[in-house]
VEXDREN-2710 file (C-alpha; in Angstrom, 1 decimal):
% VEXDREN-2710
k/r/px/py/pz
1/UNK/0.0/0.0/0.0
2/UNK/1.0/3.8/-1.1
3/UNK/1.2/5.8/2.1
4/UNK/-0.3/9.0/1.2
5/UNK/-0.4/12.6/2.8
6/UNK/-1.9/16.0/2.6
7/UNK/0.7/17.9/0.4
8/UNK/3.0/20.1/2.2
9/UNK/2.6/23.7/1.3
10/UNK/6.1/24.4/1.8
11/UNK/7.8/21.2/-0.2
12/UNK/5.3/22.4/-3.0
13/UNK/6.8/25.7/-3.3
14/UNK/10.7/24.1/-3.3
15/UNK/8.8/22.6/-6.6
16/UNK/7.7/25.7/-8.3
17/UNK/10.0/28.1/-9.9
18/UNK/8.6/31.1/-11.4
19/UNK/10.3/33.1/-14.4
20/UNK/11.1/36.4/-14.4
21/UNK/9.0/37.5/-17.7
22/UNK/10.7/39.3/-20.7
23/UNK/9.0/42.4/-21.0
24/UNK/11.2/42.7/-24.3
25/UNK/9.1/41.5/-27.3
26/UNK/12.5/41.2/-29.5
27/UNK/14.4/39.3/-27.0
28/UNK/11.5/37.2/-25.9
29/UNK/10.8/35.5/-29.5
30/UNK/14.9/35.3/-30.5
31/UNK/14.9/33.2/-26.9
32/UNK/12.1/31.1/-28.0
33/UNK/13.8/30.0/-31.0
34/UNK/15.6/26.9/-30.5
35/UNK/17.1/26.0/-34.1
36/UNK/17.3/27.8/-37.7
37/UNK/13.6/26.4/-38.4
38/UNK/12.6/28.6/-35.2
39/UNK/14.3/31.4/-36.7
40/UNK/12.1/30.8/-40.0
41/UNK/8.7/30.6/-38.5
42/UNK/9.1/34.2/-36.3
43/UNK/10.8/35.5/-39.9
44/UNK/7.8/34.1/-41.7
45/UNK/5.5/36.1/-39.6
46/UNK/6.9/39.1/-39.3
47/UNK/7.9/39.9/-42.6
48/UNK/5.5/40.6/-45.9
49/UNK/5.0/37.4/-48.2
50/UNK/6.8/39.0/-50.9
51/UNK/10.0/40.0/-48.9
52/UNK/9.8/36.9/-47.2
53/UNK/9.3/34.4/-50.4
54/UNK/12.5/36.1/-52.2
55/UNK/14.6/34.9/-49.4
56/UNK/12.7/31.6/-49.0
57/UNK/12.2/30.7/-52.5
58/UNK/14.3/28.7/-55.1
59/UNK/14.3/28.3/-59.0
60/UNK/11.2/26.5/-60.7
61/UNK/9.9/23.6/-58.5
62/UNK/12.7/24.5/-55.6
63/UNK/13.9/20.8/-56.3
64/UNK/17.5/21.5/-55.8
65/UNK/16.8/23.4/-52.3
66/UNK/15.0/21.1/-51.4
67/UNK/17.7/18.4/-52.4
68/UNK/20.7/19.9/-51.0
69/UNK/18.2/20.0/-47.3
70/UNK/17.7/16.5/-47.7
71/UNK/21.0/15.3/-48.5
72/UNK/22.5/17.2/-45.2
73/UNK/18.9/15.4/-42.9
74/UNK/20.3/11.7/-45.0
75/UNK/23.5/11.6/-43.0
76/UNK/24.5/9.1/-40.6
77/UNK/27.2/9.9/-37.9
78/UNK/29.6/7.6/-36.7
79/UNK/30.5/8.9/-32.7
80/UNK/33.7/7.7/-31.3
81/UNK/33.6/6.2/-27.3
82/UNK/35.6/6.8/-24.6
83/UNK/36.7/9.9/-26.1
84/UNK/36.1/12.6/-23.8
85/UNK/35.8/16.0/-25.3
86/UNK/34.9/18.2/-22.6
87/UNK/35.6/21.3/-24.6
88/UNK/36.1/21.7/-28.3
89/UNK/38.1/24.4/-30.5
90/UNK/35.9/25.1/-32.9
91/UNK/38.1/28.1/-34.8
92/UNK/40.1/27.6/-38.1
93/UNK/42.4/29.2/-40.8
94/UNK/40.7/29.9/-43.9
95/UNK/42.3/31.8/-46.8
96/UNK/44.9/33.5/-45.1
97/UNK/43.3/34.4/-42.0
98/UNK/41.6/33.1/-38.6
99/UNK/37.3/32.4/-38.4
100/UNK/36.3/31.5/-34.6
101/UNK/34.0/28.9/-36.4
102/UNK/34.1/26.7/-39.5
103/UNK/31.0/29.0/-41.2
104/UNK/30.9/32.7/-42.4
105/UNK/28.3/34.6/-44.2
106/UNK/27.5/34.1/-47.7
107/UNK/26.3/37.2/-49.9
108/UNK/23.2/37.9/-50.3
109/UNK/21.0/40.3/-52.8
110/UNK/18.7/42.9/-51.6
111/UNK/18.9/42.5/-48.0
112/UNK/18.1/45.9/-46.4
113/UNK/14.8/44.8/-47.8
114/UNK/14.1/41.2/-45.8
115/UNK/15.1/44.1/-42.2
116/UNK/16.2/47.7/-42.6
117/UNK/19.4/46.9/-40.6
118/UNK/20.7/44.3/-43.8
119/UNK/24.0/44.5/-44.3
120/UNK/25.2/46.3/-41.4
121/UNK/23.4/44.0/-39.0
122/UNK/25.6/41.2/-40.7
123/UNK/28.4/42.2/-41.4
124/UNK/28.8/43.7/-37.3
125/UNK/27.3/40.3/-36.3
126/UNK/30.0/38.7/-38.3
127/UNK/32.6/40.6/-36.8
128/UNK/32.0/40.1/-33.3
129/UNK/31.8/36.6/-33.3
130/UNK/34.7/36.5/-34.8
131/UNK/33.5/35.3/-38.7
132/UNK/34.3/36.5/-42.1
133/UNK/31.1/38.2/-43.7
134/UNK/30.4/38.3/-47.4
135/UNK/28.8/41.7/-49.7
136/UNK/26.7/40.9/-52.7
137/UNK/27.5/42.8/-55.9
138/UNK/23.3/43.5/-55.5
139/UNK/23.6/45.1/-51.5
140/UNK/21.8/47.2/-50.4
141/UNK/24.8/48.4/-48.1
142/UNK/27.8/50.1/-49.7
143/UNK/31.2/48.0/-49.2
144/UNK/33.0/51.6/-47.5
145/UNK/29.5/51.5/-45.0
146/UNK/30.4/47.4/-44.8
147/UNK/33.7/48.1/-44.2
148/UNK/32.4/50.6/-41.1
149/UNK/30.4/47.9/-39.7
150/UNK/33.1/45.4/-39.0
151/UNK/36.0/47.4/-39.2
152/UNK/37.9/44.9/-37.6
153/UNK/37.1/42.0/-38.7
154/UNK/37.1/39.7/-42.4
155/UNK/34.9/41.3/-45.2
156/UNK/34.6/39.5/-48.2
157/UNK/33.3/40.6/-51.5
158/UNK/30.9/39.2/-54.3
159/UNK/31.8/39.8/-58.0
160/UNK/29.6/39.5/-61.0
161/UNK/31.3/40.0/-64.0
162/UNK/28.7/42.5/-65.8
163/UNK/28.0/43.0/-69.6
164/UNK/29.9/46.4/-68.6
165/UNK/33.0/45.5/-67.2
166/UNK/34.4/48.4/-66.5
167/UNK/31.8/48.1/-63.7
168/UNK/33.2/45.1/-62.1
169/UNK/36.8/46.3/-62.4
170/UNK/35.6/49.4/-60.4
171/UNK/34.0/47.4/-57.7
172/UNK/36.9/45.0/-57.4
173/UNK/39.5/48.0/-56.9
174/UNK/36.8/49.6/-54.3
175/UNK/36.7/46.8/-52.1
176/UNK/40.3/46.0/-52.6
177/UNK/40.7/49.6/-51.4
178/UNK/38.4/49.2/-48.4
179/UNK/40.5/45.9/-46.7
180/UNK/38.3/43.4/-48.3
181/UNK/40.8/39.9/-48.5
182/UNK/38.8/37.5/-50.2
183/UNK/36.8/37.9/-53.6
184/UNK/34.0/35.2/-54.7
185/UNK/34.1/35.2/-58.0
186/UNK/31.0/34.0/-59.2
187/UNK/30.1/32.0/-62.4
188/UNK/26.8/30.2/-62.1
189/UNK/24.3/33.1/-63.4
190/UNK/25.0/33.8/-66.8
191/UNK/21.2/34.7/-66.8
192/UNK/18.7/34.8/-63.9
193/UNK/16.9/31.6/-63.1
194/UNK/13.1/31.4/-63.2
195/UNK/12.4/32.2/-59.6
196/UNK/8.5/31.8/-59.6
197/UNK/7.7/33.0/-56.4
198/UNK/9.0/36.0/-57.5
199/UNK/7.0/36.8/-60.4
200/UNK/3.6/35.3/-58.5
201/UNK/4.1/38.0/-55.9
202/UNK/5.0/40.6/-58.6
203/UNK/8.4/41.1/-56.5
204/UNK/10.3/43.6/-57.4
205/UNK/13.2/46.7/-56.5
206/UNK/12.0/48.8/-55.5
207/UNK/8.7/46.9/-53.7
208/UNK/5.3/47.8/-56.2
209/UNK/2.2/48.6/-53.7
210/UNK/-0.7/46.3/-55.1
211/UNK/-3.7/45.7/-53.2
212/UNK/-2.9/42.1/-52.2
213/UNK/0.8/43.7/-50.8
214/UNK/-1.2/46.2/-48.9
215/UNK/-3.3/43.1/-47.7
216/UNK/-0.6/41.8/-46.2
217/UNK/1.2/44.5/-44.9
218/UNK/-1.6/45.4/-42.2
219/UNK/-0.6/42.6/-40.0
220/UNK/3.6/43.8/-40.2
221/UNK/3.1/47.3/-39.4
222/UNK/6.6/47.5/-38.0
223/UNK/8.1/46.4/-41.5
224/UNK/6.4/49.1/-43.5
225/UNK/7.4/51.6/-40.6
226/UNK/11.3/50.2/-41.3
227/UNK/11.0/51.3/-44.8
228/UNK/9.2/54.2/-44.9
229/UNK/11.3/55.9/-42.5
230/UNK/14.7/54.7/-43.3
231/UNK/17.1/55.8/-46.2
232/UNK/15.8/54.6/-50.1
233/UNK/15.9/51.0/-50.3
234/UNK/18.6/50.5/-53.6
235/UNK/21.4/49.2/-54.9
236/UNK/24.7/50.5/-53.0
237/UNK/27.4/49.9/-55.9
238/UNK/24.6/49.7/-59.1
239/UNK/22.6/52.9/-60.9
240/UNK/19.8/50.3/-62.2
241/UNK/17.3/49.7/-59.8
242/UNK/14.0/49.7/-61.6
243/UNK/12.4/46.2/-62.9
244/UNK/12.0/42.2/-61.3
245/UNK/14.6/40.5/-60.1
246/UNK/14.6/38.7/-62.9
247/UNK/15.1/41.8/-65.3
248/UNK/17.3/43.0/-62.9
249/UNK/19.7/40.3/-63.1
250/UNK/19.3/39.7/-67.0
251/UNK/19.9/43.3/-67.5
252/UNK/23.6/43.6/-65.3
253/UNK/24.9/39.7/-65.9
254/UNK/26.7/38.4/-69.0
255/UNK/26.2/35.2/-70.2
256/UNK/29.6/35.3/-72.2
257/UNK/31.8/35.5/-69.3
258/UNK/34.7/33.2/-69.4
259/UNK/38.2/31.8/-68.3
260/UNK/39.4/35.4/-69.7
261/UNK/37.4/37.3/-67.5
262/UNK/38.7/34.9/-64.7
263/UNK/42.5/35.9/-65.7
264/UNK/41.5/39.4/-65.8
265/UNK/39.8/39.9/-62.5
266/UNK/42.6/37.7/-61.2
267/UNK/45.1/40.0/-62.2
268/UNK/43.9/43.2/-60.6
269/UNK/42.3/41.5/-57.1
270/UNK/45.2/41.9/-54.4
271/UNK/44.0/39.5/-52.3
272/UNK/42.9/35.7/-52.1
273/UNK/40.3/34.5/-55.1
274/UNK/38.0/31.8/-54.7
275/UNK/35.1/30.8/-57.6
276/UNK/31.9/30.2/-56.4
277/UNK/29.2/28.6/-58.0
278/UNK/31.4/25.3/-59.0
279/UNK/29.0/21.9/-59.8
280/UNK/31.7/19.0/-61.2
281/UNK/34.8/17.2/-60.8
282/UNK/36.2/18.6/-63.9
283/UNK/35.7/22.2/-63.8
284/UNK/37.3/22.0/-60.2
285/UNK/40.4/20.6/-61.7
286/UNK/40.3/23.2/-64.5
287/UNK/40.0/26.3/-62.1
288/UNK/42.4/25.0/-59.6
289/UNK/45.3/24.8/-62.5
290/UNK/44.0/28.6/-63.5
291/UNK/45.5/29.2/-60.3
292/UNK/42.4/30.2/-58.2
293/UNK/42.8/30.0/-54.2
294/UNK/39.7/28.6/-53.5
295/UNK/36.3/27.1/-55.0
296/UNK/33.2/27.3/-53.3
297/UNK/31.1/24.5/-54.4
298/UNK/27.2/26.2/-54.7
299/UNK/24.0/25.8/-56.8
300/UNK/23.4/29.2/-55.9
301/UNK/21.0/28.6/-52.7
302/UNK/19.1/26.1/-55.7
303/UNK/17.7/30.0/-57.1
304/UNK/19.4/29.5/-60.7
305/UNK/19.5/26.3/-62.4
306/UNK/16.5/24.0/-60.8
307/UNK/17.1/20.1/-60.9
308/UNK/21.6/21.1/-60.8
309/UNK/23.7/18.9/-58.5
310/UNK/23.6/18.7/-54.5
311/UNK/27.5/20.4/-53.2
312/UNK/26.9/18.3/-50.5
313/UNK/27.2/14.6/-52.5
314/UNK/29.8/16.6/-54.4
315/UNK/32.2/17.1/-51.8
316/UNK/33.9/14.3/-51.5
317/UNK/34.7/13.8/-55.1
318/UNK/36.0/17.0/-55.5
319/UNK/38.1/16.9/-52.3
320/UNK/39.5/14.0/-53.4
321/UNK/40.7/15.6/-56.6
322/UNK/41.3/19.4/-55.5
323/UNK/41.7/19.2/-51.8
324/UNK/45.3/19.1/-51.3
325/UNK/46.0/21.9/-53.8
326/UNK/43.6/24.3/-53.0
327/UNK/40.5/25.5/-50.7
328/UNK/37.5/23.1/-51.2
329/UNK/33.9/24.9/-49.7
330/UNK/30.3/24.5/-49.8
331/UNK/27.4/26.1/-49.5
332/UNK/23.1/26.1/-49.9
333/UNK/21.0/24.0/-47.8
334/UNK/22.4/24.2/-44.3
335/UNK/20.1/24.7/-41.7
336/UNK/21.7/22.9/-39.0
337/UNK/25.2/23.2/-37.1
338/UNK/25.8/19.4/-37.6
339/UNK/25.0/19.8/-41.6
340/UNK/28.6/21.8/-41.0
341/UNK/30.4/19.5/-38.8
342/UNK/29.0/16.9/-41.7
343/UNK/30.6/18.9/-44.5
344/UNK/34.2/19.7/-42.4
345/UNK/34.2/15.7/-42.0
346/UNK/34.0/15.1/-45.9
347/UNK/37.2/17.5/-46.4
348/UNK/35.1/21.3/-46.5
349/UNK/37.5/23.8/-45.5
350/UNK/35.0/25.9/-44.4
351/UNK/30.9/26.6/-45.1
352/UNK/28.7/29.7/-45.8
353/UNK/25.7/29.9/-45.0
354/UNK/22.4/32.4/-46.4
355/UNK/19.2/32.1/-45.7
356/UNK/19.3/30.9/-42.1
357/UNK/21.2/34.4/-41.7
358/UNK/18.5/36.2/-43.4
359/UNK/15.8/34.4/-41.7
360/UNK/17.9/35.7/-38.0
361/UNK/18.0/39.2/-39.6
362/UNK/14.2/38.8/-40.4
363/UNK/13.1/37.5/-36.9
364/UNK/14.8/40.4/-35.5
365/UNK/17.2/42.5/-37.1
366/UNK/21.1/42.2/-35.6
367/UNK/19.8/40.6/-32.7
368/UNK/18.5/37.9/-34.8
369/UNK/21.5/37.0/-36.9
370/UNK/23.5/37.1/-33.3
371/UNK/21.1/34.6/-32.4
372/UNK/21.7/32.7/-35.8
373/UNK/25.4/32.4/-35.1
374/UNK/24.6/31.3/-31.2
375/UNK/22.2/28.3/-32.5
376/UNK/24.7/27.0/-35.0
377/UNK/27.8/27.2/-32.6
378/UNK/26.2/25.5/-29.9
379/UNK/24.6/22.6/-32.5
380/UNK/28.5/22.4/-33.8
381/UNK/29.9/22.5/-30.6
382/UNK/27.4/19.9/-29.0
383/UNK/27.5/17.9/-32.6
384/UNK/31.8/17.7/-32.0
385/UNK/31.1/16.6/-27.8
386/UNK/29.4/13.7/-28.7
387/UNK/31.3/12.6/-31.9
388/UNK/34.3/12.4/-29.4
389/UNK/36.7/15.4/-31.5
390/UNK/38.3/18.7/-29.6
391/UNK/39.2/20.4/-32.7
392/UNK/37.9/20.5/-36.5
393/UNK/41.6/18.8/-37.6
394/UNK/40.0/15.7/-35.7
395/UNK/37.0/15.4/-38.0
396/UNK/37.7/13.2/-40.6
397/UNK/35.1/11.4/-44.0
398/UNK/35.2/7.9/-41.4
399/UNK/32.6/9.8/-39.0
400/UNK/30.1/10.6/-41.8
401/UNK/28.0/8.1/-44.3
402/UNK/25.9/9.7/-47.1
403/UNK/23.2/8.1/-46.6
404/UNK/21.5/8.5/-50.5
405/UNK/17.8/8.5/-51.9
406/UNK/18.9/9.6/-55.2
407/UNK/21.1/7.0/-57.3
408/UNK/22.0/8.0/-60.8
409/UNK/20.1/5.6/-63.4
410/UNK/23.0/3.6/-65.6
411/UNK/22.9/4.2/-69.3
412/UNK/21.5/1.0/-71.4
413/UNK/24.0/-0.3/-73.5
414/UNK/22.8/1.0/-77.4
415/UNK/20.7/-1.4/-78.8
416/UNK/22.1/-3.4/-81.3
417/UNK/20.5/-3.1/-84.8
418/UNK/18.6/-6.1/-85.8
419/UNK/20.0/-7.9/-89.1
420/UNK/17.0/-6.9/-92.1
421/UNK/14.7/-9.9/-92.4
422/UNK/15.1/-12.1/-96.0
423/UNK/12.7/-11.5/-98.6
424/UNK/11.8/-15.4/-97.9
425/UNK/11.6/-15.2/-94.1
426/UNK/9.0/-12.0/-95.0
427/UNK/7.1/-14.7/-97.4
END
C-alpha cells in the first residue's frame, strides 16, 4: 500500500520556480527560437509574403533546395567512445586568415529589404563573433559602410562580371581599397533563373504597392514603418534599380563571361580569389590549374539552375581531386550546425551559409542573426562533444556516411541493330 499525505505547502513551493517574464518583445521570441527552423517561422511572420518568399524561395519547382536540405537530414554519424571531449576548438584558418567557427556569411542580394538593418546587421554580427562576412555585388549596403560595420574583422566581396565590365573592375578595386581579403568570384548566373515565387508576388526593386501587398502589410506594421522611414531602399554599388529580379539580373549579368574574364579579375584582385558557383569534378580541376585560391562548391541557394547537382554529394569527389591543392567549400542548404560538422568531415575547408542568416536578420534585425550564429555554434559544438573530437583537424570522412535516396540511373547499353529480315523469311 501507497502511504499518502496532505501535500505540504512548503515542499510544493521548493517545486515551483517562477520566471522572471521578458518584457522585451525582441528578445522574448529570439529566446524562443531553439534551431534555424525557429528562426524561419518568427521571420515568416513578421515579414511581408513577398520579402519573405525572395529569401525563401528557389528556381522553378525548388527541387535542388529542397535536395541539398535532404542530403544534409540523409546523414549518418559515426561517434567515437571513450573519447572525452569536454571542450572543443571550434576556430580555423581559412584563406589567409583566422574564423572562430568553420562558417561565415555568404552574400546575399537585396537584404536591407528582408530588415532595414541588412548589411550592417551582418556584417557587425560577423565581426563580433569573430567570422568572415560576405557583400553581394546587389547590397543594399555600400562595401565603405560594410567596411564601417566590421571594421575589424574579415569582409569579403561578391563579384559578378557584368555586360559592362568596366563596372566590375571598379567594384573590385573599391573593395580591394576598403580591406576586403577574399573575392567570390561567381560564375553560375549567366542569366537569372526562373524564380516563380518572384514573379507570382510581382516582386520587385524597388517593392510595387498592389492591393494584395497592402493586404498583407496590415498585420507587419513594423516592417512598413522600417521602410518608410529609413534611407531609399537600392542598390549601394549599381545605378539600375528599376524592374524584377529577374530583369534585374538579365539586364547587369553576362552570359559570355569566361576563363578570360577569370584571368583578368585575377590579375587586378590583391588579395585571395575563390570561384563560387562550382557543380563538377572537372571544372574543379580546370580552375584550380587557373590558379584560383579557393572554389566554393554552390548551386546558388538552388535560385538558378532548378534540378543542378547537391555540393553536398559533391564534396567528397571534388576533395578528393582538388583538396590538397587548394581550398574546397560549400554552400546552400544548411540549416543545422551538424550539416557543418558533416561537410568539415567530408574535407570542407569551411561553409557559408544564407538564408538561415537572413531568416535571424528577419526575426529580428542584428539581434536575430547574433542569435543565428549562437544556434549554430552550440549545435556544432554539441555535434563535436558527442562525436568524441576537440578540434575540426580531428573530423575526418570515417565519422560521416551519405546516406542517399537519389542514385544516378546507368545508361542502357545501345541497342544493337537487328539484321534486315530475307525477302523469304518475310514470305
Amino acid at each position: 500500500m501507497v502511504q499518502r499525505q496532505l501535500p505540504n505547502p512548503a515542499e510544493l513551493l521548493e517545486l515551483m520556480t517562477f520566471k522572471k517574464p521578458e518584457l522585451d518583445g525582441r528578445k522574448r521570441r529570439l529566446e524562443s527560437a531553439l534551431t534555424i527552423h525557429d528562426l524561419r517561422a518568427i521571420a515568416k511572420r513578421r515579414t511581408p509574403k513577398a520579402a519573405f518568399d525572395y529569401t525563401d524561395g528557389a528556381a522553378e519547382g525548388e527541387l535542388s533546395l529542397a535536395r541539398a536540405r535532404q542530403a544534409f537530414e540523409d546523414i549518418e554519424f559515426h561517434p567515437g567512445i571513450l573519447r572525452p571531449a569536454p571542450e572543443v576548438d571550434t576556430s580555423t584558418q581559412i584563406l589567409g586568415g583566422p574564423s572562430a567557427l568553420p562558417f561565415g556569411i555568404a552574400p546575399t542580394g537585396f537584404t536591407r529589404l528582408m530588415q532595414t538593418e541588412g548589411e550592417v546587421a551582418g556584417a557587425s554580427a560577423a565581426g563580433a563573433a569573430g567570422i568572415p562576412f560576405t557583400l553581394s555585388t546587389l547590397g543594399t549596403t555600400s562595401i565603405e559602410d560594410v567596411k564601417a560595420a566590421n571594421p575589424h574583422g574579415r569582409n569579403w566581396f561578391q563579384l559578378y562580371v557584368m555586360r559592362d565590365r568596366e563596372i566590375s573592375y571598379g567594384l573590385a578595386r573599391r573593395a580591394a581599397a576598403a580591406g576586403f581579403d577574399t573575392l567570390q568570384f561567381t560564375v553560375d548566373t549567366p542569366v537569372a533563373g526562373a524564380r516563380l515565387r518572384d514573379k507570382r508576388n510581382g516582386f520587385s526593386i524597388p517593392p510595387q504597392l498592389t492591393l494584395g501587398t497592402i493586404v498583407n502589410a496590415i498585420p507587419r506594421p513594423w516592417w512598413w514603418y522600417d521602410f518608410l522611414t529609413t534611407p531609399k531602399l537600392e542598390f549601394a554599388s549599381l545605378q539600375a534599380t528599376g524592374g524584377t529580379v529577374g530583369e534585374l539580373l538579365d539586364s547587369a549579368m553576362d552570359p559570355t563571361i569566361g576563363y578570360d574574364d577569370l584571368a583578368v579579375i585575377r590579375d587586378l584582385w590583391p588579395g585571395k580569389i575563390v570561384v563560387k558557383g562550382v557543380q563538377n569534378v572537372e571544372d574543379s580541376v580546370r580552375l584550380i590549374d587557373a590558379g584560383v585560391d579557393g572554389i566554393i562548391l554552390s548551386n546558388h541557394g538552388g535560385r538558378q539552375l532548378d534540378r543542378a547537382p547537391v555540393p553536398f554529394h559533391l564534396l567528397p569527389r571534388v576533395v578528393h581531386e582538388v583538396g590538397r591543392d587548394a581550398t574546397v567549400m560549400v554552400d546552400t542548404g544548411i540549416m543545422n550546425g551538424a550539416d557543418i560538422v558533416a561537410s568539415i568531415a567530408l574535407g570542407a575547408k569551411f561553409t557559408l551559409i544564407g538564408r538561415a542568416y537572413l531568416y535571424g536578420l528577419m526575426a529580428g534585425g542584428r539581434a536575430g542573426v547574433d542569435r543565428t550564429i549562437e544556434i549554430l555554434r552550440g549545435e556544432i559544438e554539441r555535434t563535436m562533444k558527442l562525436l568524441g573530437v576537440s578540434s575540426l583537424a580531428e573530423l575526418e570522412p570515417k565519422h560521416v556516411t551519405q546516406l542517399s535516396r537519389l542514385q544516378p540511373v546507368d545508361a542502357p547499353a545501345p541497342a544493337r541493330r537487328a539484321a534486315p529480315r530475307s525477302r523469304a523469311a518475310k514470305v
